[in-house]
C-alpha positions as CSV (number, residue, x, y, z in Angstrom):
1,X,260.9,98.0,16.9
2,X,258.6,97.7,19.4
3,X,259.4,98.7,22.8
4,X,258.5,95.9,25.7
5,X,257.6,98.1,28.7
6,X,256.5,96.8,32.1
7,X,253.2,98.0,33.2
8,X,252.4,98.5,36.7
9,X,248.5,97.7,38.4
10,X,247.1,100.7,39.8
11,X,246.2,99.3,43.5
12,X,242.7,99.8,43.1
13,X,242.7,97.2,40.4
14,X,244.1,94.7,42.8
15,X,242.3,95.5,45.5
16,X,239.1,94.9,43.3
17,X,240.4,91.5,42.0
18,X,240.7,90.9,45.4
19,X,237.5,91.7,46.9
20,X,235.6,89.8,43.7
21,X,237.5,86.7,44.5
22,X,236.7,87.2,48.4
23,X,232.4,87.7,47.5
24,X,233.2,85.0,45.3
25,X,234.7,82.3,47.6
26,X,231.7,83.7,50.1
27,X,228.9,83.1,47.4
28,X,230.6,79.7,46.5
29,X,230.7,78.2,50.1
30,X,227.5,80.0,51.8
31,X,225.1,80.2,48.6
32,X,222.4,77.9,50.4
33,X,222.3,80.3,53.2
34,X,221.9,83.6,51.1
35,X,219.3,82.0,48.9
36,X,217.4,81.0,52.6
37,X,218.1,83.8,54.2
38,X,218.0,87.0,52.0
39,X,217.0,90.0,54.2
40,X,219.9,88.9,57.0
41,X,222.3,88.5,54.3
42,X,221.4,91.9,53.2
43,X,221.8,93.5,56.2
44,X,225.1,91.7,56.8
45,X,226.6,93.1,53.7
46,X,225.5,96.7,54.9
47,X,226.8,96.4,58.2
48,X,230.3,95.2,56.5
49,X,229.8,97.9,53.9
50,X,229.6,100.7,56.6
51,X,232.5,99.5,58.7
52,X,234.5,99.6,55.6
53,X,233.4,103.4,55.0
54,X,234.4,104.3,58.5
55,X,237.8,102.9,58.4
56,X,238.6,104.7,55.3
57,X,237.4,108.0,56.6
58,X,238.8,107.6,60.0
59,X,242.3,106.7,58.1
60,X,241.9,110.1,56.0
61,X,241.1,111.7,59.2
62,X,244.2,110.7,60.4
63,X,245.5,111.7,57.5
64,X,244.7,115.2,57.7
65,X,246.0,115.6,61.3
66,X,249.2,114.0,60.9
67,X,249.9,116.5,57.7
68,X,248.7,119.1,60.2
69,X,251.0,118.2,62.7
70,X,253.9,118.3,60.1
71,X,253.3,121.4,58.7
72,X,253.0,123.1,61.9
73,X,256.5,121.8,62.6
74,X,257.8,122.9,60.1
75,X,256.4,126.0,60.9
76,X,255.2,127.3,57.1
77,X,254.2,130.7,56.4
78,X,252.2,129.8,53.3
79,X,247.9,129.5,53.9
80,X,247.3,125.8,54.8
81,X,244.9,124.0,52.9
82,X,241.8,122.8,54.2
83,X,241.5,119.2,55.4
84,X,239.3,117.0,52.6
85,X,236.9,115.9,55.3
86,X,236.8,119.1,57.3
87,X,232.8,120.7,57.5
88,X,234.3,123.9,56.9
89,X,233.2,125.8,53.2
90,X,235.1,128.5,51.9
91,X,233.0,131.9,51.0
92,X,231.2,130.8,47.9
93,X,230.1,127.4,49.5
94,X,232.0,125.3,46.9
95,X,234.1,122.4,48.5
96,X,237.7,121.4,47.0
């Protein structure tokens, strides 16, 4: 027999569905003025492209120091690891 399991949507996936519908809706109502205006357009969608990029890495920023924060509360012995968006490289040069 064949077991019916519920399958959950990674949020990505959503997120994704969401954005499409969003550029879709966009495309739909202001077509005319991406068609007449290409190069502005262009540079609109970079502009929006980089704000979203410095949200997400001032949110893992914060991240990072609110982990921080909690470890050094809890005062742990054990070697920290390094923040993911830290510029510091361990001996061999290789990031993780």
């Amino acid at each position: 027999m064949i077991e019916n399991r519920g399958r959950e949507v990674p949020l990505s996936y959503l997120v994704t569905l969401l954005v499409g519908v969003v550029i879709g809706f966009v495309l739909a109502r202001f077509g005319g003025l991406v068609a007449r205006y290409p190069v502005e357009s262009t540079l609109v969608a970079v502009l929006v492209a980089s704000v979203a990029v410095l949200v997400w890495a001032c949110r893992e920023m914060l991240h990072d120091l609110l982990r921080r924060d909690r470890r050094e509360a809890a005062e742990e012995t054990e070697t920290a690891p390094v923040p993911r968006l830290s510029a510091h490289r361990p001996p061999n040069g290789v990031r993780r």
